[in-house]
N, C-alpha and C positions, 0 to 999 in steps of 0.2 A: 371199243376205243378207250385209252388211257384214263384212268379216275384218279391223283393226287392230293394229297395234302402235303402242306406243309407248316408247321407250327414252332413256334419258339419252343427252346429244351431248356430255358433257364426262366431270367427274370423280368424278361423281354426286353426288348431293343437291342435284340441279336443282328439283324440286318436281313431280317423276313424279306419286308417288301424289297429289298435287291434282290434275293435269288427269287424272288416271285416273279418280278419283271424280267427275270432272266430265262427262265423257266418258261413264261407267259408263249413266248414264241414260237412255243409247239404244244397248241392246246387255245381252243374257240372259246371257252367261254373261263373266265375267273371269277370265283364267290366268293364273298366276306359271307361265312357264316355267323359269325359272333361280334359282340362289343360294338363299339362307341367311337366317339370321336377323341376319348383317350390313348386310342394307339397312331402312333405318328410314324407312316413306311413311308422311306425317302426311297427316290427312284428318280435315275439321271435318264434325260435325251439327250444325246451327244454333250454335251458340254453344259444344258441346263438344269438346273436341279427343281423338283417338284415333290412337295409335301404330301400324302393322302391321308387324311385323317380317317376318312370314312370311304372311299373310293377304293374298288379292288383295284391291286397296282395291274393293269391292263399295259399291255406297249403301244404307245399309240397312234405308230408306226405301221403296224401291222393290222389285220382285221379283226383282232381278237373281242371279245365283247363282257362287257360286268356285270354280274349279278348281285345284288344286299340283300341277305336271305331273313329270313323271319327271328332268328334269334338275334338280330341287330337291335342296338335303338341307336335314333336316327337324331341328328340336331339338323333340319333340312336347311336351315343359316350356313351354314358349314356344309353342310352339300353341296349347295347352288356354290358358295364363293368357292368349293374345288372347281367343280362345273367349271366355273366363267374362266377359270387361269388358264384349263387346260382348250376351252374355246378358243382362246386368245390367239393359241398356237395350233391347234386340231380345228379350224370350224366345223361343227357338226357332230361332235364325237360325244356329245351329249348321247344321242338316238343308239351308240353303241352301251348304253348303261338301265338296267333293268331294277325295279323296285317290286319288291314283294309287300303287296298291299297288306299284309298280318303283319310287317315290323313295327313296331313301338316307336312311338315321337317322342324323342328330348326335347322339352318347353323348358323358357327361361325361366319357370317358377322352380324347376330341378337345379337349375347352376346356383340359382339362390338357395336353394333346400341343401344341397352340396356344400358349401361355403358355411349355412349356418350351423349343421349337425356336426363338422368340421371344430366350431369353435367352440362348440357344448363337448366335446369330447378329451375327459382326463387326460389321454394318451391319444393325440392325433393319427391318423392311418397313413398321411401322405396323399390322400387324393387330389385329382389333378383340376377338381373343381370345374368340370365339364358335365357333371350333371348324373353321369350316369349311375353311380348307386342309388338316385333317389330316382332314376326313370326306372330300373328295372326291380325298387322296391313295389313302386304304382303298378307294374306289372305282376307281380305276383300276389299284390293285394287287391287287383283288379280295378286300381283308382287309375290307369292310365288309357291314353291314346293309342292303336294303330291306324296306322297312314291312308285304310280304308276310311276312317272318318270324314278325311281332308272333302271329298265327296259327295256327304250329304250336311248342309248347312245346321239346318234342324239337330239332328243328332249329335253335331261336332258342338255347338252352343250347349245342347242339357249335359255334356260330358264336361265342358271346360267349366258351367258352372257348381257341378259336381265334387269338381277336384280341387276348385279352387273355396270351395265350402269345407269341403275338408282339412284343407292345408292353413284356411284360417283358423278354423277352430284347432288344430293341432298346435299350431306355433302364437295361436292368438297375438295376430299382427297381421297386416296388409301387406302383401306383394306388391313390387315395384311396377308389373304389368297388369293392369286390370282385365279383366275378362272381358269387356270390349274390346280394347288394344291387341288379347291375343287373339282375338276372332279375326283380325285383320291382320294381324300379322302371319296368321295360317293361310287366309286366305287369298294374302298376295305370294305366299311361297309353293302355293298348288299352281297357280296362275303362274309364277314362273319356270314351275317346273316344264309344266303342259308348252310354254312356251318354249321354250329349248328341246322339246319334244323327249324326255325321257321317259322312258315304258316301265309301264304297272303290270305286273304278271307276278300271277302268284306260284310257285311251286311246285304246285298239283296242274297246273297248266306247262310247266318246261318238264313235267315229268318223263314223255318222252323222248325232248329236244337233248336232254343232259345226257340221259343212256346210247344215244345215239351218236354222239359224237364226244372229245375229248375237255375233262373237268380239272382245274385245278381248284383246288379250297387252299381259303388261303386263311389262316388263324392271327389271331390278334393275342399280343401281351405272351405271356410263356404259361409254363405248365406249372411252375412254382408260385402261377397267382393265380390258379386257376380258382373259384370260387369254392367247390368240394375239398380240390386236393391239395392245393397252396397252403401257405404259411400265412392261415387262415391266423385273425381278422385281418391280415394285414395282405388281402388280395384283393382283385378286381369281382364288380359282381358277376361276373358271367362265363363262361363257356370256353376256356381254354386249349382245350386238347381236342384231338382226333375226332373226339365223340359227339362234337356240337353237329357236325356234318347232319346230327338229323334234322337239324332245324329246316333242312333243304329238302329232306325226304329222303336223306341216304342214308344205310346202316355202313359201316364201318368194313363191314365183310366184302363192300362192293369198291373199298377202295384197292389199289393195284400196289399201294405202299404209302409209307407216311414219313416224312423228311423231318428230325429235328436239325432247326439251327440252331448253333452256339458261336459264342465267340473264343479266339482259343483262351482269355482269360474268363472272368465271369463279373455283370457289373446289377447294380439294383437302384431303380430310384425310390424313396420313400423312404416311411419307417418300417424295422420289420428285423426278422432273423437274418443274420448276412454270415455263415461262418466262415467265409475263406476271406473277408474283407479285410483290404488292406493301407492302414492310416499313414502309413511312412513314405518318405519322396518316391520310393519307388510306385505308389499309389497314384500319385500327383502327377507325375512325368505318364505317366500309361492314360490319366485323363485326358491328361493335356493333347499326348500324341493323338490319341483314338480321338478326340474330340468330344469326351463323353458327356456331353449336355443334351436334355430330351430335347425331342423332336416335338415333342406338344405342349411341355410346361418349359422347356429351358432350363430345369434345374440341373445343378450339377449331378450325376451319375453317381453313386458309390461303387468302386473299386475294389477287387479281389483278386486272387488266383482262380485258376479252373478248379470246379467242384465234382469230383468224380460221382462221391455218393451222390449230389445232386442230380447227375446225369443220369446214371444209372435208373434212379427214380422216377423222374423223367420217362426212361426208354421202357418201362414198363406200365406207368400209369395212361401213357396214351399210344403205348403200341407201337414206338420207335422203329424205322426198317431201313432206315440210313442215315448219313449224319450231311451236312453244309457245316465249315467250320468260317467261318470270318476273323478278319481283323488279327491273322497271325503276324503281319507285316509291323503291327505296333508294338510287338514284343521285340523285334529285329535291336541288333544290339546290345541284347543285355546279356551277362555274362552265364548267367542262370536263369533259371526261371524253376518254379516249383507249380508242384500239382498236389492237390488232395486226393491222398486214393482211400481215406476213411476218417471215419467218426470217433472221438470216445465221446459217447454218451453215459453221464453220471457211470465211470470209470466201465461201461462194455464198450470195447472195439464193432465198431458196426461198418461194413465197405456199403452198406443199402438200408437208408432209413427206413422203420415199420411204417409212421407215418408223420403226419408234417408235424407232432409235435418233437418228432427228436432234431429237426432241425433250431425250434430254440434250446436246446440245451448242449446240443453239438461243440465238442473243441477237436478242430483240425487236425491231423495226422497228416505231413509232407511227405513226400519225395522229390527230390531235386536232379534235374536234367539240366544237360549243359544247350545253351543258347545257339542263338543264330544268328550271321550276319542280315541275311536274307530268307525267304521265302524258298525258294531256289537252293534249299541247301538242305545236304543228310541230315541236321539235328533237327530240323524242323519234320521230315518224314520221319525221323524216328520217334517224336514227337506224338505224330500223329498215330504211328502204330504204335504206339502206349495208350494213349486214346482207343484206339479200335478192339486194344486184347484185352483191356480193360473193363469196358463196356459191352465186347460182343457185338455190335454194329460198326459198320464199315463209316467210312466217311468218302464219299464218294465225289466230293463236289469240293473245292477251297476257294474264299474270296478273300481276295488281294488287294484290294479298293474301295473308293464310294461309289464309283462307276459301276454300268448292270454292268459293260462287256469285259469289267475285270474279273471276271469267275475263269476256272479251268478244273479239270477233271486232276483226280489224283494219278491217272496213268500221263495224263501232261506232267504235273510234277516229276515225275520218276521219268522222265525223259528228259525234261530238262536239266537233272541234277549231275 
């Protein structure tokens, strides 16, 4: 049966969760391998729209079912309030969503820990103040929670007074949540969970359910923030590309291909290296149209052209084998439009960064293509096959909308045109 991934090829907020939930309808089960409640997939039912921070984009229409795999960390606050919205309109669709009892819990002493290494910091990173660099530093220094704690009383108390002994004498000062208050607030959100009936199963348990039948993995944030191979300090802590899938128990060999999305321009929010970014009304106006404000912080977007070397890099760091292009529709109208098909780095021409440091030192190299009224039209296919000869990966898939069932195949395109 079908193995899939699919991950962002830029800075994220390509428009993953659309073609995930578009995708989803041919394929049983979908996995969040990675990250936090910092990535925000929008994903429409018929005419409504729903946020998922942390929830695989599932269709909830159909019987498809979700998995959070172990490389996640979890705000279960932010779990349950997905939960309830999509109760509201699915009852029961809770019991279709699975937790792997090895994921890491995001505690509000993180969003705090987040917020304050934030403002101790010379040069800000942009984080989205959701906690997760400081859940997944706990994790690697072994001062955190997985959701197996929630569990055993005794155990989850000598941890949370552990960490919050820690966290004091680090920042010497009190948290807002005292360590009774989060014993009760874990353990009214075990009890909720239990109550809405969502399932604990750990990885090693769907080992055979997953080879058996059809997996989408679905990736969070892009490959440009990926924690190794982003435009490091200024990425996400955790697991960007293709390769997190082991957090589930897959190696990479057993996927059947792996989809980058992009948009046809290229956008970033935070601070950080942006080479194709573009501060002039034509920047402004591609905000405005695309709507580019995140889906989890609300900030505004920064605005580029499409970055080939970017892509390029991309299609090799996680193994690229087709492309999803989005959001060609908000370029529609403009007389031109430009692409970066390379680098000068401290004066060498580069069309493929060695590694993420020559994206700060990067100055743009254009080429200019003529525009398109429409989607529906030769300059935009030719477009895109500048795109495809350039990269070597196809693009196989176009999204035209916010809506899942605005997708169409590039051989729709070329019939249409």
């Amino acid at each position: 049966m079908k193995k899939l991934a699919v991950v962002g090829a830029q800075w994220g907020d390509e428009g993953k969760g659309k073609v995930v939930n578009y995708f989803s309808r041919d394929f049983e089960w979908i996995v969040r391998f990675s990250g936090g409640a910092n990535a925000g997939h929008t994903i429409y039912v018929g005419d409504k729209k729903y946020v998922n921070h942390l929830l695989p984009s599932i269709n909830p229409v159909i019987d498809s079912k979700g998995f959070l795999g172990a490389g996640m960390v979890i705000d279960v606050g932010q779990l349950i309030e997905e939960l309830k919205i999509l109760e509201r309109d699915f009852p029961g669709i809770s019991s279709r969503f699975y937790l792997d009892p090895e994921a890491f819990i995001v505690l509000p002493w993180h969003k705090e820990e987040d917020l304050l290494l934030e403002n101790m910091r010379k040069v800000p990173i942009g984080t989205t103040g959701r906690g997760i660099g400081p859940a997944y530093t706990d994790k690697a220094s072994r001062e955190g929670l997985k959701l197996f704690v929630l569990f055993d009383e005794a155990l989850l108390r000598e941890r949370l007074e552990a960490i919050y002994h820690m966290k004091r004498s680090k920042y010497n000062r009190d948290f807002a949540v005292s360590i009774e208050e989060m014993l009760v607030y874990l353990q009214g959100f075990r009890a909720e969970l239990e109550r809405l009936s969502v399932n604990f199963t750990s990885a090693v348990d769907m080992y055979r359910v997953f080879r058996s039948t059809s997996v989408l993995f679905e990736g969070a944030q892009g490959v440009l923030l990926d924690l190794d191979f982003g435009t490091y300090p200024f990425v996400t802590s955790g697991a960007c590309m293709a390769h997190g899938v082991s957090s589930v128990g897959f190696s990479t060999f057993e996927l059947d291909g792996v989809y980058g999305v992009l948009k046809a321009y290229t956008t970033r929010v935070g601070a950080g290296p942006f080479p194709t970014e573009e501060s002039s009304g034509v920047g402004e106006l591609l905000r405005e149209r695309g709507k580019e404000f995140g889906a989890t912080t609300g900030r505004a977007r920064r605005i580029g052209w499409l970055d080939l070397p970017a892509l390029r890099y991309a299609k090799i760091r996680s193994g690229l084998t087709g492309l999803v292009i989005t959001k060609g529709d908000v370029l529609n109208g403009l007389d031109e439009v430009k692409i970066c098909v390379a680098y000068d780095v401290d004066g060498v021409i580069k069309e493929l960064p060695s590694t993420s440091y020559d994206f700060f030192r990067a100055k743009p190299i254009y080429e200019t293509v003529s525009g398109w009224p429409v989607t529906d039209h030769i300059n935009f296919l030719k477009y895109m096959t500048f795109i495809e000869r350039e990269t070597g990966v196809e693009i196989d898939y176009i999204s035209y909308g916010p809506k899942t069932e605005e997708m169409k195949t590039s051989n729709d395109l070329i019939m249409n045109i």
